[in-house]
N, C-alpha and C positions, 0 to 999 in steps of 0.2 A: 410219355417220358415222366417218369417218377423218383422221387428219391433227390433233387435237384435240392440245391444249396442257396436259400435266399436267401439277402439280404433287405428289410425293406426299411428304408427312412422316412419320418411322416408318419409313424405309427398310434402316433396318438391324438392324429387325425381325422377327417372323417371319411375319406380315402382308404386310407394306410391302417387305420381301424379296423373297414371291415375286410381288406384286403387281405391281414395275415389271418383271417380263420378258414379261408377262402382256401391258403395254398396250405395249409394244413389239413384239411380232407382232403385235397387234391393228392397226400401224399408227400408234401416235400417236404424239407425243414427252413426254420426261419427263423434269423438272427434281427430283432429292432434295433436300429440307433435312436437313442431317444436323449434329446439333454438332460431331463429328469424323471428316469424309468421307474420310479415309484409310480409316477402317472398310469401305467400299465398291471400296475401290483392287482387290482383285485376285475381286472376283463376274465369273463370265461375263459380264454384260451391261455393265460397266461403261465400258466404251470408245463403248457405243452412248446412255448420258443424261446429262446435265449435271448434276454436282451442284454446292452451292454450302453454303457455311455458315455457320452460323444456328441458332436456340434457338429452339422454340414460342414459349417465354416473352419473348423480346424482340421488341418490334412491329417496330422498323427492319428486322431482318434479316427476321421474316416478311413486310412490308413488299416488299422491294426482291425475294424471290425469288418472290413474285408477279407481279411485272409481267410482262405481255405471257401472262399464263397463264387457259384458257376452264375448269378444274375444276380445283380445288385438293382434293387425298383428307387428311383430318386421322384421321391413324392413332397418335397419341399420346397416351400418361395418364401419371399420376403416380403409380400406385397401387406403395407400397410405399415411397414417397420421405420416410416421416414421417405423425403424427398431422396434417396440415394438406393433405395429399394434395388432400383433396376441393377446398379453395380453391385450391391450385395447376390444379389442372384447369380450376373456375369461371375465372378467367382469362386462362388458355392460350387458352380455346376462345372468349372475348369477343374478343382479340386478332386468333385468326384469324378470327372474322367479323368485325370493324371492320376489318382488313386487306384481306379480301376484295372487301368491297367497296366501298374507296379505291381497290383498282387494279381494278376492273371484270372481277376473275371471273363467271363466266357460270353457274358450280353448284358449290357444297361437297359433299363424298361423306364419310359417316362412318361407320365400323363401332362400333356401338357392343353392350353386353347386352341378351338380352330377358327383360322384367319381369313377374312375374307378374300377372296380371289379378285385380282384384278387391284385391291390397292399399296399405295406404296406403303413398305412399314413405318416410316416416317409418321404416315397419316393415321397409321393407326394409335389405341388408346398404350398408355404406358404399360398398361395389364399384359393387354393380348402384345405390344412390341415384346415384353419380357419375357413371356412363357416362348414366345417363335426366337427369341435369342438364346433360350437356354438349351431349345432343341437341336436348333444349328452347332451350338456347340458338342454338344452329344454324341450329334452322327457326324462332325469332324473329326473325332478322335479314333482312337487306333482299336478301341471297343466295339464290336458291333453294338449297336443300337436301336430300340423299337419307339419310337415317339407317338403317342396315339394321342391324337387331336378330338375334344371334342368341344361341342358348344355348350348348352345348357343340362346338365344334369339332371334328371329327375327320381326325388327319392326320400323316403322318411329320414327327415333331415339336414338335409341338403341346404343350402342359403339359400340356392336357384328356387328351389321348393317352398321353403317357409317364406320365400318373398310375393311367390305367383298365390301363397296359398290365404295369407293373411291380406294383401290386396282384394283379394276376388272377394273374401267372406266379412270382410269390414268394410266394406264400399259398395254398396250395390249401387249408388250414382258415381263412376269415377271421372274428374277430372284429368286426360294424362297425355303424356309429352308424345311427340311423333313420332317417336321411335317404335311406340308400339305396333307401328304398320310393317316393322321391318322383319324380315323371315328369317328362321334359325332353326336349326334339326336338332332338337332334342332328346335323347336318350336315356332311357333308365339304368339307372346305375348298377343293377345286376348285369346288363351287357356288357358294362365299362369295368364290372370285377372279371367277368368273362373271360376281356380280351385281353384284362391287365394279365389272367394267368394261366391264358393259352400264350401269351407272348413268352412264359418261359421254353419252351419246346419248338421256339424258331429257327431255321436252319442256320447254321454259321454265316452262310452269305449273302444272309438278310441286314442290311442295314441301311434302311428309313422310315420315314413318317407315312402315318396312315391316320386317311378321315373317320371316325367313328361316331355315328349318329344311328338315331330308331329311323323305322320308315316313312314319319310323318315330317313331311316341310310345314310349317304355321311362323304366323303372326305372333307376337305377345299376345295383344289383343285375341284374337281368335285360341291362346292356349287358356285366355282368363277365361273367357267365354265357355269354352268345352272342360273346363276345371267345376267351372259354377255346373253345369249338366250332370256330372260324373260326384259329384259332391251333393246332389237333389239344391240344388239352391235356385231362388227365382231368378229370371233374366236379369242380369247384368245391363246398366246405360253405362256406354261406355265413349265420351267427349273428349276430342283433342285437342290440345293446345301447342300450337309450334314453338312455342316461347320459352318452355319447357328443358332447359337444358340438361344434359349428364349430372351438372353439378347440381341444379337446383333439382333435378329428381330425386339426388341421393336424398336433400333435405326432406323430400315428401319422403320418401320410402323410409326414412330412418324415424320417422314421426307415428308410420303408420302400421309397420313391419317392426319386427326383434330386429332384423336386421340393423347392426348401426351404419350408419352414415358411413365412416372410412371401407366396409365392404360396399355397400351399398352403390355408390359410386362405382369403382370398375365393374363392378356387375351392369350395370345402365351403361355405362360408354361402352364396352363388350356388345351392345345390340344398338347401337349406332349404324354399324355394318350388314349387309347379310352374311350371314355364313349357314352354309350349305357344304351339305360336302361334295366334293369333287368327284367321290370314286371310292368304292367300297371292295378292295384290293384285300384286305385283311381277312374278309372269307375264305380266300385261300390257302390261309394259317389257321383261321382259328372257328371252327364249322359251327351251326347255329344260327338261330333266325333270331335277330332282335325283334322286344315287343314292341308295341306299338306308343302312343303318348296316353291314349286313354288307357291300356293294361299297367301303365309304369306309374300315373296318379289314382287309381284303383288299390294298386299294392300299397303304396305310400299310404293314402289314405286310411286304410284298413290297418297297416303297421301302427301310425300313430293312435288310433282310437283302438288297437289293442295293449297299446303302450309295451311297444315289442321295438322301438326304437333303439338301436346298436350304439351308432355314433351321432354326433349332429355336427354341422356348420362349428359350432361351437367348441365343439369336445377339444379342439387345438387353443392353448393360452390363445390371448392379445395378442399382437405386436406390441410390445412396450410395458404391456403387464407387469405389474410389480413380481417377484419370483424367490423374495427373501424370505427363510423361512421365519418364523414364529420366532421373534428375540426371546431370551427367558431371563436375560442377565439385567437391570437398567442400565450397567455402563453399555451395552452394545449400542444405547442411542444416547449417549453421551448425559446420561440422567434424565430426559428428556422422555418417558415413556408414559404417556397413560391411559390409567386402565379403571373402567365401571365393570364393579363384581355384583352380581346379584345371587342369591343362593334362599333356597326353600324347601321346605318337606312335602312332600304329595300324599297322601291318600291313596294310592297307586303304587303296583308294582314296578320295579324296573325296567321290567319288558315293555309295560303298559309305555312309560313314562319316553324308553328310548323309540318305540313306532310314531309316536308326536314329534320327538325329534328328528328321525332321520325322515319325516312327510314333512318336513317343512318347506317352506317356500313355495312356488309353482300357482295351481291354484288354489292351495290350503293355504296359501299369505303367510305374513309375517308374527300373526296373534297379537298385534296389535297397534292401535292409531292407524289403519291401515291408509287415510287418506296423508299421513305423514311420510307414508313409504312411494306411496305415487306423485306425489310432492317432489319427492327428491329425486325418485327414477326419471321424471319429464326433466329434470333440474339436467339431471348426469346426460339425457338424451339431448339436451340443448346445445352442450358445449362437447358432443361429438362422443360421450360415451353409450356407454350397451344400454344402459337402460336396466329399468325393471324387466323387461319381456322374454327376457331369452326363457324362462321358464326351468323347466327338470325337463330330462332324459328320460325317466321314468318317474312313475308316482309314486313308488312304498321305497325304491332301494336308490340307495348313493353308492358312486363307488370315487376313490381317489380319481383329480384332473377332471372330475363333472362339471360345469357349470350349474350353476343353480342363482337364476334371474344376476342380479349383477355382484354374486360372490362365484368363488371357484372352490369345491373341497379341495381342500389339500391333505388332512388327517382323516382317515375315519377307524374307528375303533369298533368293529359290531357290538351294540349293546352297548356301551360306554363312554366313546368321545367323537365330536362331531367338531371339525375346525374348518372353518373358513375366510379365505384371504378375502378380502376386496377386490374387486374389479373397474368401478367406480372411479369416474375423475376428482383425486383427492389431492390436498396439499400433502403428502405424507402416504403410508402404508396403516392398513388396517386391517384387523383379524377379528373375527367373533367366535367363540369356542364354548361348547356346549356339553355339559357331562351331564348321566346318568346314573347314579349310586347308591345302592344298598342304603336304608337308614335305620337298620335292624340289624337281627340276625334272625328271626323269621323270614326276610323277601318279602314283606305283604308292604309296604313302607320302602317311600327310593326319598332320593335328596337331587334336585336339580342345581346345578352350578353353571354360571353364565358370565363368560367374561369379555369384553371389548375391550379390544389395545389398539394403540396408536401412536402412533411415532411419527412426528410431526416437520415435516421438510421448512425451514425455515420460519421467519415470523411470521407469514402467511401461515401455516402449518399451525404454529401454536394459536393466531387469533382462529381461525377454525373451531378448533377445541373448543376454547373457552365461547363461541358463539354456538355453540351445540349443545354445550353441556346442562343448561339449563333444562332442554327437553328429553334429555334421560331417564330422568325418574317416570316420563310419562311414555316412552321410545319405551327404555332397555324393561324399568320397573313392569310397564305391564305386558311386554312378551312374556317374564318371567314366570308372573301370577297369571297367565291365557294360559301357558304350555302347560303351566300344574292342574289347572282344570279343564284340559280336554283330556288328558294324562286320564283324571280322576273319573270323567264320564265315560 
């Protein structure tokens, strides 16, 4: 069945990422809702699906980017957006099926958790109550519906991934909470694209949930263990402690792992349970053998260390992330805006001068004080933000909506302007922005320009500032004069 009408939400996810290039060679077409489809501007496939924009949460826009669409894929949650998470989801997911089926989609496709068998949902985590509340809603409605349940994902990028993967290779003694005796079917996420786009070719009078897992049942513990194998690392000790709770796990895993803390957490209470799947019913829609847990962390593994990584955990904002763009006026912060400009001549061409800039961060660092940037990354990791660690997506190229360690591009100009938001727990919003410029008219000669803004949320906001600003000249001053001589070397 080709030629079908998608709709996919969540596309600038890490899901919903790699899912529309997926239904793109498959043949079909594919419309994204995205709230700020700039985020999608410079993905390989973006010249090839129409995006439009729009909020889960507002019916109009869900609304209007349905129409003319035979399967709308609802790849969005709210988890992490606040204690009201769960009712933000309960809504979202009523919207898109009262939406669905005012414009006469033909099947809803959901990826949601799968839930252990045998306990009451009550008992279960907020996470997994939520994704099984939004699938119920789903296959109540007058839409058919495909809800494909899975547990742990495995995959170049993945949070499930970078959590098993950064545990295993920075701990070879681990201390760790009991949960890790508990079983889960894990599956590589080329299976979970698989089914997400054989579910559009389901028969009309299909409508429900299916378990989808690889063929391997394990332990956490026994996946660190076969991770450290598959990775050539030496045996793994690995000691439990029952005292160990979801909450206090997340604080280890956010300490030790990119992963922060507010993920971190329902991912750990998610493996309190076992879940296994029930039944593997979906074969009969959608043909193919899943890999295995060691072929699905071979691929990942191999992805990353060729830095051919698509999406990540990441690649989706915050919940709560700041999303304003770049003021340019000072009345927009009511005069209150400031800004360290730094600017220099290089020795260096342009080109030269813009590849320093768009390698930054990751593990080429910041070019300078470096132990002031790990300072402050542990600082942001303490009170519940990302941290330094999330790292790049790739190593030479940025593209709009990348994470990059604890900024997000928001601008990129190839060759020319490099801007990024904060992501960082701040009193206030903040931007760093980076140019490359001619300082001739030969080209042998660039000018780098470097500005930091801020715009400061109350009197906490402004003492901030003014307690920072002292270590600028040593901060912003020698990023400026680092980037001009690696530029020049």
């Amino acid at each position: 069945m080709t030629g079908v009408r998608c709709l996919v939400t969540g596309a600038t996810g890490y899901i919903g990422g790699r899912l529309v290039p997926e239904l793109l060679d498959a043949g079909h077409r594919v419309r994204c809702l995205a709230r700020s489809p700039e985020k999608l501007r410079d993905h390989p496939w973006a010249g090839r699906a129409e995006v439009v924009r729009g909020d889960a949460t507002d019916a109009e826009s869900v609304g209007a980017a349905m129409r003319d669409i035979d399967v709308a894929y609802y790849l969005v949650h709210a988890l992490g957006t606040g204690s009201r998470f769960e009712e933000r989801d309960r809504a979202a997911a009523r919207i898109f099926a009262e939406q669905a089926a005012a414009q006469g989609v033909r099947r809803v496709v959901y990826l949601g958790g799968l839930t252990p068998a045998g306990i009451p949902v009550q008992e279960l985590s907020p996470h997994l109550r939520s994704r099984a509340e939004v699938g119920e809603i789903l296959l109540a409605a007058p839409v058919p519906a495909t809800v494909l349940r899975a547990a742990v994902i495995i995959g170049s990028g993945s949070a499930s991934f970078e959590m098993l993967r950064y545990l295993t290779e920075r701990l070879p003694v681990m201390v760790t909470p009991s949960w890790v005796g508990t079983r889960c079917q894990p599956i590589g996420v080329r299976d979970v694209l698989r089914y997400l786009v054989g579910s559009a070719a389901m028969p009309p009078e299909v409508n429900r949930a299916f378990d989808v897992g690889g063929p391997d049942v394990v332990t956490y513990e026994e996946m660190m263990r076969r991770y450290a194998v598959v990775a050539e690392l030496p045996k793994r000790l690995i000691l439990r402690v029952p005292m160990l709770t979801p909450r206090l796990s997340s604080h280890w895993i956010g300490l030790v792992t990119p992963v922060p803390r507010a993920l971190a957490r329902p991912l750990a209470e998610s493996l309190r349970h076992e879940v296994v799947c029930g039944e593997h019913d979906i074969a009969r829609y959608v043909p193919g053998t899943p890999i295995g847990f060691d072929e699905a962390l071979a691929l990942a593994l191999r992805r990353v260390r060729d830095a051919k990584v698509t999406t990540r955990w990441s690649s989706a904002s915050l919940p709560g992330a700041p999303s304003d763009p770049l003021p340019t006026d000072p009345d927009w912060a009511g005069g209150s805006l400031y800004t360290d400009r730094r600017e220099i001549e290089v020795d260096a061409s342009p080109e030269a001068l813009w590849r320093v800039v768009e390698g930054i961060g990751g593990d080429n660092g910041w070019y300078s004080f470096p132990l002031a940037w790990a300072v402050r990354g542990w600082l942001d990791r303490l009170v519940g933000g990302v941290g330094i660690r999330r790292g790049r997506r790739d190593a030479a190229r940025l593209r709009v909506g990348d994470s990059l360690d604890f900024w997000r591009v928001e601008e990129i100009e190839p060759g020319r302007l490099l801007r990024l938001r904060a992501e960082m727990r701040l009193p206030g919003l903040a931007w760093l922005e980076m140019r490359a410029e001619p300082a001739g008219t030969d080209g042998g000669r660039a000018r780098y320009r470097q500005r930091a803004v801020f715009h400061p949320r109350g009197l906490l906001g402004h003492m901030y500032w003014w307690s920072v600003s002292p270590f600028h000249a040593v901060v912003f001053g020698g990023m400026a004069r680092n980037i001009a001589r690696a530029a020049e070397r």
